[in-house]
C-alpha positions in Angstrom: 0.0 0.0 0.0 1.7 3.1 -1.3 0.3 5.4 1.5 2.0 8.6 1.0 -0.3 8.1 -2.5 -3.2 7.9 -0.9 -2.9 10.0 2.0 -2.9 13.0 -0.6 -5.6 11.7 -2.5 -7.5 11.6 0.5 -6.4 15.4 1.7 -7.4 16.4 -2.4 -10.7 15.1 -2.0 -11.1 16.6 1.7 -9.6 20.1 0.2 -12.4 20.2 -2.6 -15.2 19.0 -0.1 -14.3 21.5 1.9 -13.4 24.3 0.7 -17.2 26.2 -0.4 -18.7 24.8 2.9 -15.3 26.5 5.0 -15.3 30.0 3.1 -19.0 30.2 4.6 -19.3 29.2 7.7 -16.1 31.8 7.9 -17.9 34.3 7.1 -21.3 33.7 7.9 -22.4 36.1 11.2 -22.4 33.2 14.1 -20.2 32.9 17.2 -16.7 30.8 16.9 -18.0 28.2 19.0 -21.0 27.3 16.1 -18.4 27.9 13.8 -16.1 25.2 15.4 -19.4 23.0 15.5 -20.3 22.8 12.2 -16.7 22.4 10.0 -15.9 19.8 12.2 -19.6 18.2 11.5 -18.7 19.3 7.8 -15.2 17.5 8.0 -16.9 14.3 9.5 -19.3 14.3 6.7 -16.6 13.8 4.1 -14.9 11.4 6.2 -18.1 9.1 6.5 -18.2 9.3 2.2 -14.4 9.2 1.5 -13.9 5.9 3.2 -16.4 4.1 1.4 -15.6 5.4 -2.5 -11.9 4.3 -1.8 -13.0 1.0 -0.7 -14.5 0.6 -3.5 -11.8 2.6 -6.1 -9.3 0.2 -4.0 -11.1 -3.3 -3.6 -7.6 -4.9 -3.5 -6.4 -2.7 -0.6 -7.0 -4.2 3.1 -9.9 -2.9 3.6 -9.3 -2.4 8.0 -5.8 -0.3 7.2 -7.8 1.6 4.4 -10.2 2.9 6.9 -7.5 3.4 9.4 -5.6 5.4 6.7 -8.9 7.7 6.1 -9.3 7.8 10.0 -5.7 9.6 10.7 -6.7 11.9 7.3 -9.4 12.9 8.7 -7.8 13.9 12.5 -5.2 16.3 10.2 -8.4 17.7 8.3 -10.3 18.1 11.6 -7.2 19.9 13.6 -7.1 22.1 10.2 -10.4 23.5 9.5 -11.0 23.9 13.2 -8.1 26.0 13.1 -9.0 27.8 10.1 -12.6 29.3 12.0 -11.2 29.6 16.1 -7.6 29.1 16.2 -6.7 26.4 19.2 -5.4 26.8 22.7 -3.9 24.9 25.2 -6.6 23.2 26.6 -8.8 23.1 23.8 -6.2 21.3 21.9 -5.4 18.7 24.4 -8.9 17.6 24.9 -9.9 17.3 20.9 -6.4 15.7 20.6 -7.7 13.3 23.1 -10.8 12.9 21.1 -9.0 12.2 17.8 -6.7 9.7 19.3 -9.3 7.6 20.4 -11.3 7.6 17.8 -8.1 6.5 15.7 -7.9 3.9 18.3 -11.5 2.7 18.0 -11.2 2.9 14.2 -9.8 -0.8 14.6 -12.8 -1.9 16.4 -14.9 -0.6 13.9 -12.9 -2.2 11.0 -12.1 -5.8 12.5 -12.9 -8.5 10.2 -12.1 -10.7 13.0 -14.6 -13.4 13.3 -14.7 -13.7 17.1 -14.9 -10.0 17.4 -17.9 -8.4 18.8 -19.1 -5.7 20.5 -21.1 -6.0 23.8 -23.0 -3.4 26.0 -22.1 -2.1 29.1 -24.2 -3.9 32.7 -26.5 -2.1 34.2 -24.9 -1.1 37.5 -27.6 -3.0 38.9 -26.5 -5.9 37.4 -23.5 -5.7 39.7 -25.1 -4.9 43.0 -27.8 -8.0 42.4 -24.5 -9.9 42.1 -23.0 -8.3 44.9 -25.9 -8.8 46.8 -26.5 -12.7 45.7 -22.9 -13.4 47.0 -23.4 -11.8 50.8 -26.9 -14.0 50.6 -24.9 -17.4 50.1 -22.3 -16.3 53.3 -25.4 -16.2 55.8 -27.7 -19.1 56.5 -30.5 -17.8 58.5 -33.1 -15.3 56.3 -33.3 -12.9 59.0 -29.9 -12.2 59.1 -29.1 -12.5 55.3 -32.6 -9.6 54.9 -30.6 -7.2 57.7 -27.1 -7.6 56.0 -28.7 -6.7 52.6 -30.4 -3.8 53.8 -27.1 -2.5 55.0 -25.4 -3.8 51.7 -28.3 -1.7 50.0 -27.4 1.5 52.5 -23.9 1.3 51.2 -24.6 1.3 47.4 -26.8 4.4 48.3 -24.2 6.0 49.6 -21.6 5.2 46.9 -23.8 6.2 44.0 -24.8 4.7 40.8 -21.6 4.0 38.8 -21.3 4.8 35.1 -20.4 1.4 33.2 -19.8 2.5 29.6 -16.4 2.4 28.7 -14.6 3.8 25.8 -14.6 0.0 23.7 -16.9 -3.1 25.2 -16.3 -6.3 23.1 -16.2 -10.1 23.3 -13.2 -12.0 22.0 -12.8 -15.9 21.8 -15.5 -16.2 24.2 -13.9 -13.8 27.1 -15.4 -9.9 27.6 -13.0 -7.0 27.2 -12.9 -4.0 28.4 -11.1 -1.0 27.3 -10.5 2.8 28.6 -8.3 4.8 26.0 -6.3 7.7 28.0 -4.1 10.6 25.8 -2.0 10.9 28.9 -1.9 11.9 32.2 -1.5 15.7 33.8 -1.5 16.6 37.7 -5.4 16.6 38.4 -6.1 13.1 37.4 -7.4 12.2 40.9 -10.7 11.9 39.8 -10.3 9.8 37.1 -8.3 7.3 38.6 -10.6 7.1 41.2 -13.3 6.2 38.9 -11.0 4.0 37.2 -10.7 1.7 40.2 -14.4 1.9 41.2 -15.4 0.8 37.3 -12.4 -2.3 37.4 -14.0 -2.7 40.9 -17.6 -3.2 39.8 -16.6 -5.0 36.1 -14.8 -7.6 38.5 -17.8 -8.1 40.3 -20.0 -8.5 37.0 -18.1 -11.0 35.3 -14.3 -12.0 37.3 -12.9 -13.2 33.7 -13.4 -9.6 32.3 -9.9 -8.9 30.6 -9.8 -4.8 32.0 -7.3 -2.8 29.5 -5.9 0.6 30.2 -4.4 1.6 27.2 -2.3 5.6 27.4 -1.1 7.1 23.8 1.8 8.6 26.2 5.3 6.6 27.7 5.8 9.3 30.5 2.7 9.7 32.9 2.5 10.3 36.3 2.1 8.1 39.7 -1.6 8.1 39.1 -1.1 5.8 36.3 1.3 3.6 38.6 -2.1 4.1 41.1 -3.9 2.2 38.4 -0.8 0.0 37.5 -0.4 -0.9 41.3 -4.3 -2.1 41.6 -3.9 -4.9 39.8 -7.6 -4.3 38.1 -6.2 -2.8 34.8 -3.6 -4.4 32.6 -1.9 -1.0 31.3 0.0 -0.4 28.4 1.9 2.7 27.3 2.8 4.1 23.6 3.9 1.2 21.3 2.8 -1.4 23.6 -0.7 0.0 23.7 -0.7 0.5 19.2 0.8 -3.8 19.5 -2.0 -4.9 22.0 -5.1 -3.1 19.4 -3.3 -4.8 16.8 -3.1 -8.4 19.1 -7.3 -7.7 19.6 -8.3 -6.6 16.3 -5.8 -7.4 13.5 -6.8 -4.7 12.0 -2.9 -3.4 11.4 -3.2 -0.2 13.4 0.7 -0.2 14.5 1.4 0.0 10.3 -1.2 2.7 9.7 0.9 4.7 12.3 4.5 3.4 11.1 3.8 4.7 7.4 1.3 6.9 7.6 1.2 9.5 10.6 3.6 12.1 10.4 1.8 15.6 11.5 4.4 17.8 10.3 4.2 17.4 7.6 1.4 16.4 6.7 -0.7 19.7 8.6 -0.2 23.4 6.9 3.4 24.6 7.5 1.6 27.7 9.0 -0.5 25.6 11.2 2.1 23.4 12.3 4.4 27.0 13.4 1.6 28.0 15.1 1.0 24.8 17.0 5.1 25.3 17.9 4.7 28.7 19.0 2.1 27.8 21.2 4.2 24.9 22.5 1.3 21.9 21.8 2.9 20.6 19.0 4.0 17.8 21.7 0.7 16.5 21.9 0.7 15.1 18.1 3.5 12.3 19.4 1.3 9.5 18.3 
C-alpha cells in the first residue's frame, strides 16, 4: 500500500469537499464556538463518504488499514479547519487531541474483520449490586440475618452512587469480555479519574471475574496516578507502542502499520499551522 499516495488523495478530495462549505461558515455572522461546531460536523461528513468510495476505487487494498488510513486523514483535516474558523489553545487542543486519538484507536474496532470479534454493551450497574448482593446471601444461613445484612449492603450502594459502566470500547473476543479505557496521557489533576478507574475495574470484576480490564495511554511518560492504576492490579496498562501492539493483538486490524507509514503531523498539517501549534508549544501532543 503506497500510503504517502493515498494520503494526498484523501487530503485532495477533503480540500475540494471542503473548501465552499469553509469560506461560509467563515464568514457567515455566528459565534466561533458554532463555527467550530459545524466544519468539524462538515469535515466528519466527508470522512463518512471518503472511506467508502476508496474502498470501493481500491477493492484490492485491506480494507481495515484503508479505513485506518482515512481515520488519521481525517484527524489532520479536523485539527485544520478547526483552526481555520477559532484558532486552538492549550486546553482546547489537548482535549480534541484526546478525542482524535481515540477515535483513531477505535477505528480498529470498527474495522475488524475478525470473526470472534464483537461488541457487547455495558451492565446495568444493577447488574452488579444483584450480584453483589446474591454473594453476601450465600455467606449467611438464616433469612433474618441474610434480609438485615442486605439492607445494609443496600445502605452502602446508596451512599456510593450509581456507577457509570460505559467504557470507551466493550467487546467479546474468543469467548472472554474485554474492556477498554483509551487515555491521551496523564497531567496533575487526574485524581478523579483514577478514582473512577478503580471503582469501574471494581464493579466490572464483580459482574463477570474473567473480564480482561485494559488501560491503554497514547503517552510513555505519565504520572504516579497511572502507577495508582498500575499498582491495583484491576487494569492491565499499556503505554505508547505497547498500547498501538495490543489493538493490533485484539483486532488485527494493522493499526501499528497505519501509524508506522502513515502519521507524520508535520508534515502532513499546513506549514503555518504546524508554526503556530510550535509557537504555542502543543505541538507535543501530536506524538502519536
Amino acid at each position: 500500500m503506497n500510503y504517502d499516495q493515498l494520503k494526498q488523495e484523501i487530503f485532495d478530495y477533503f480540500h475540494t469537499e471542503l473548501r465552499d462549505i469553509t469560506f461560509q461558515i467563515q464568514n457567515s455572522n455566528i459565534t466561533r464556538n458554532k463555527k467550530a461546531t459545524q466544519i468539524n460536523n462538515a469535515v466528519e461528513n466527508v470522512k463518512n463518504r471518503v472511506g467508502d468510495l476508496l474502498v470501493n476505487k481500491y477493492s484490492h487494498l485491506n480494507r481495515p488499514k484503508l479505513y485506518m488510513l482515512v481515520q488519521y486523514c481525517y484527524t489532520v483535516m479536523s485539527f485544520e479547519y478547526r483552526n481555520t474558523v477559532w484558532p486552538y489553545e492549550y486546553m482546547a487542543f489537548s482535549r480534541r487531541n484526546g478525542e482524535l486519538w481515540e477515535r483513531f484507536c477505535k477505528a480498529a474496532w470498527d474495522h475488524s474483520e475478525k470473526d470472534t470479534l464483537y461488541r457487547i454493551q455495558a451492565p446495568h450497574f444493577n447488574e452488579v449490586k444483584n450480584n453483589f448482593i446474591q454473594k453476601i446471601r450465600g455467606y449467611v444461613d438464616a433469612p433474618v440475618h441474610q434480609n438485615q445484612l442486605v439492607a445494609d449492603t443496600n445502605e452502602i450502594f446508596e451512599l456510593v452512587g450509581e456507577i457509570n459502566m460505559v467504557e470507551d470500547e466493550m467487546f467479546n473476543l474468543h469467548n472472554q469480555n474485554h474492556i477498554i479505557d483509551f487515555k491521551s496521557g496523564f497531567g496533575s489533576n487526574e485524581k478523579g479519574n483514577t478514582l473512577r478507574l478503580l471503582a469501574v475495574g471494581k464493579a466490572y470484576k464483580h459482574w463477570d471475574q474473567n473480564v480482561n480490564l485494559l488501560f491503554l495511554v497514547r503517552q510513555n511518560e505519565n504520572n504516579n496516578y497511572l502507577e495508582t492504576i498500575r499498582r491495583s492490579n484491576l487494569w492491565s496498562v499499556f503505554c505508547g507502542d505497547d498500547a498501538y501492539n495490543k489493538i493490533d493483538e485484539l483486532t488485527d486490524a494493522g493499526i501499528c502499520e497505519v501509524r508506522r507509514e502513515a502519521v507524520n503531523f508535520q508534515n502532513d498539517l499546513s506549514p503555518e499551522f504546524w508554526s503556530y501549534l510550535v509557537q504555542e508549544n502543543i505541538h507535543g501532543y501530536l506524538n502519536w
